[in-house]
N, C-alpha and C positions, 0 to 999 in steps of 0.2 A: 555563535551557534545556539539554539534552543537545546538547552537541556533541561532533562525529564523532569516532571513538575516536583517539589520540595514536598509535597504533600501524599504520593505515593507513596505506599505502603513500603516498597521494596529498598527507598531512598532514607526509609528511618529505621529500617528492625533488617538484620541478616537470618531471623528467620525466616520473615515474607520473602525475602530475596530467595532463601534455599526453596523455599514451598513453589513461589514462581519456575523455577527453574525443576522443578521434579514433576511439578503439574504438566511442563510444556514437554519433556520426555517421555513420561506416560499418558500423554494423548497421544504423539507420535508414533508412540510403540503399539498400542493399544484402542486406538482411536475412542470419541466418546462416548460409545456404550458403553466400554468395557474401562472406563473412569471413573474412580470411586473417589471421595472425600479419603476417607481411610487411608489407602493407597499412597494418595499421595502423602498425608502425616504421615508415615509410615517411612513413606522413602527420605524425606525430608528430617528425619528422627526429632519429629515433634509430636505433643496429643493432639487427635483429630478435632478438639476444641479448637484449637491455636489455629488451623483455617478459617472458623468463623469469627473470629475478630477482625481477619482481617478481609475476608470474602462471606457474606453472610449465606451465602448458597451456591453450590455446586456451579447454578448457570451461571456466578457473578463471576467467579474464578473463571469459567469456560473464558465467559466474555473479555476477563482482563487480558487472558493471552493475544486474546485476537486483537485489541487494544494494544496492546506492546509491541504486536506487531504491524498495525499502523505506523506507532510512535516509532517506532527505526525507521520506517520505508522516509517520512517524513523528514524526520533529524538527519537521516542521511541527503536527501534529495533539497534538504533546504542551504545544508555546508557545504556541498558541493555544487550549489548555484553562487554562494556567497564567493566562496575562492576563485571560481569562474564562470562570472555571467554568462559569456556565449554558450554554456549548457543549458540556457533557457532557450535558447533557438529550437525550433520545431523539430530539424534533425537528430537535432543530440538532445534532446530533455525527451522524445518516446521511447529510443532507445534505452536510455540511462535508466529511465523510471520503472520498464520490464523489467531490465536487469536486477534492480532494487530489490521488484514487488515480488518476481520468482525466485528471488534467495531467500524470501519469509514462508517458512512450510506452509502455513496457515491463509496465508494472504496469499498461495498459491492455490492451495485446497479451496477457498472459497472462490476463486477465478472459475477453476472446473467443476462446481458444485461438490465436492466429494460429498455425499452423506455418510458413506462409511466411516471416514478421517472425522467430518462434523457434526455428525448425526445431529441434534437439535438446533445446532450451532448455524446450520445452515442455512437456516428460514426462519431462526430469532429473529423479531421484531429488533432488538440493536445491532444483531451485525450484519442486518437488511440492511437498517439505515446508516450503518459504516459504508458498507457496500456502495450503496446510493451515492452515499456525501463524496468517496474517497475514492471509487471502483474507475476503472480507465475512462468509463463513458462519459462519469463527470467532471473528471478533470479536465478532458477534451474538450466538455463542452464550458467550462470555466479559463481554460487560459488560450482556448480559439482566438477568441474576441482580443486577447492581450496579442498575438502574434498579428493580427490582422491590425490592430491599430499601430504598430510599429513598425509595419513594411517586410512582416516576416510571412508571411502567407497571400497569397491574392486573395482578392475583396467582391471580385464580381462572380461567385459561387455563390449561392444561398447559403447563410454561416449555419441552420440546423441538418443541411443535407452534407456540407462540408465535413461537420462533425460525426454525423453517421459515418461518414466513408472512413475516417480515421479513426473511429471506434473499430471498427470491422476490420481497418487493418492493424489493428494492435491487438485487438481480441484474437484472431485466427493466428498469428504470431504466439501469441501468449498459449495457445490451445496448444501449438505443435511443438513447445518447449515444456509444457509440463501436462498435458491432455495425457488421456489412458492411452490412446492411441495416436502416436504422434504424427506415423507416418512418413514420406521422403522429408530430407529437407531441401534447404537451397546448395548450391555448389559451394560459398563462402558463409561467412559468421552470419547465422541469423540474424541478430542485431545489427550488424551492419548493412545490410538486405534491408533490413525495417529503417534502418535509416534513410536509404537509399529511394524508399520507396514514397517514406513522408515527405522528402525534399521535391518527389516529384509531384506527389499529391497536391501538396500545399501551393507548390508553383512557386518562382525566385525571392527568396532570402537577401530584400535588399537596405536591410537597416543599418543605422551607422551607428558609431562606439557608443553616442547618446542614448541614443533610441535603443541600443541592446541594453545597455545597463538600466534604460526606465523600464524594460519591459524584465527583466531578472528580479526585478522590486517586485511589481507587479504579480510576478509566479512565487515567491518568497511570501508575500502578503497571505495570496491563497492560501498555501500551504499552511502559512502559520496557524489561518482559521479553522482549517480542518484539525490539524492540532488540538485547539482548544474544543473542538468537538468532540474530538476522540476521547478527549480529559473527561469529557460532561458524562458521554457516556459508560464510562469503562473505569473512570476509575473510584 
């Protein structure tokens, strides 16, 4: 398993750990207007010096959270492809990854734009391009290609019109699991529904023990880079 880089703040000092952790409370409680530097020293019973050693500014601190929360969605979704490759299969890896990405407050809040929850945070240039590198449209359209080369998706679909449909179906899922307005659901488990519905989308899932495990590498790789992307910007 990738674990979190040795060079992060929170991995050498338990103060940065407590700050982490009272920053990510008092945004949740308070969303980022009402987030002060102060504040969180305060909560953390540190001097409001001791955050700029290790966040030199309010937005760097915003940004780490939203960075850490990458860094789980990732760590999680990349150990539990490693223990069991057939989670890279098209059914079970959009399933799983929702599951992941809506148990990160933040990484949920940016799925539905909160501004209230992210006021600045939400159309920062870096967790735009979190967003971008990391946000469901691009994964889709990064480990499409890997399903399709290993008999797990059909091939005679156009692969960017492909990838819209499955963005669309993970996004609208995604909305009615944590959107302001959710709405009905389905009769059984959402995710399983979403599962249900990528297995049909994609069309037969015909790859063998090989071919799953080369294409598990293959979504493990990705993930890994977005990883080190997350590191570049955030941390």
């Amino acid at each position: 398993m990738n674990t979190p880089a040795a060079d992060l703040p929170e991995q050498q000092s338990t103060k940065a750990a407590r700050l982490l952790a009272s920053a990510s409370e008092l945004l949740l409680s308070r969303g980022a207007r009402g987030f002060t530097v102060a504040d969180v020293a305060k909560r953390a019973h540190v001097g409001k010096g001791t955050v700029y050693l290790y966040w030199p500014t309010k937005e760097d601190l915003l940004i780490g959270l939203v960075g850490r929360g990458f860094l789980g969605l990732l760590d999680d979704l990349i150990q539990r492809i490693i223990d069991e490759p057939h989670l890279a299969r098209p059914s079970q890896f959009c399933p799983m990854m929702l599951e992941v990405a809506t148990s990160q407050p933040l990484l949920a809040a940016l799925q539905r734009h909160d501004d209230d929850l992210l006021g600045v945070l939400a159309d920062h240039p870096r967790s735009v391009t979190l967003h971008h590198t990391l946000g469901p449209g691009a994964v889709i359209s990064a480990v499409l290609p890997v399903w399709r080369r290993h008999a797990m998706a059909r091939t005679d679909w156009d692969t960017d019109d492909q990838a819209f449909a499955l963005h669309s179906l993970i996004t609208g899922t995604a909305l009615s699991l944590v959107g302001p307005d959710p709405g009905p659901g389905p009769a059984g488990d959402p995710l399983s529904v979403l599962g249900q519905a990528v297995a049909a989308l994609v069309g037969p899932d015909l790859a063998d023990e090989d071919q799953t495990r080369s294409a598990a590498t293959a979504v493990i790789d990705f993930l890994s880079e977005g990883r080190a992307t997350v590191l570049r910007l955030t941390s």
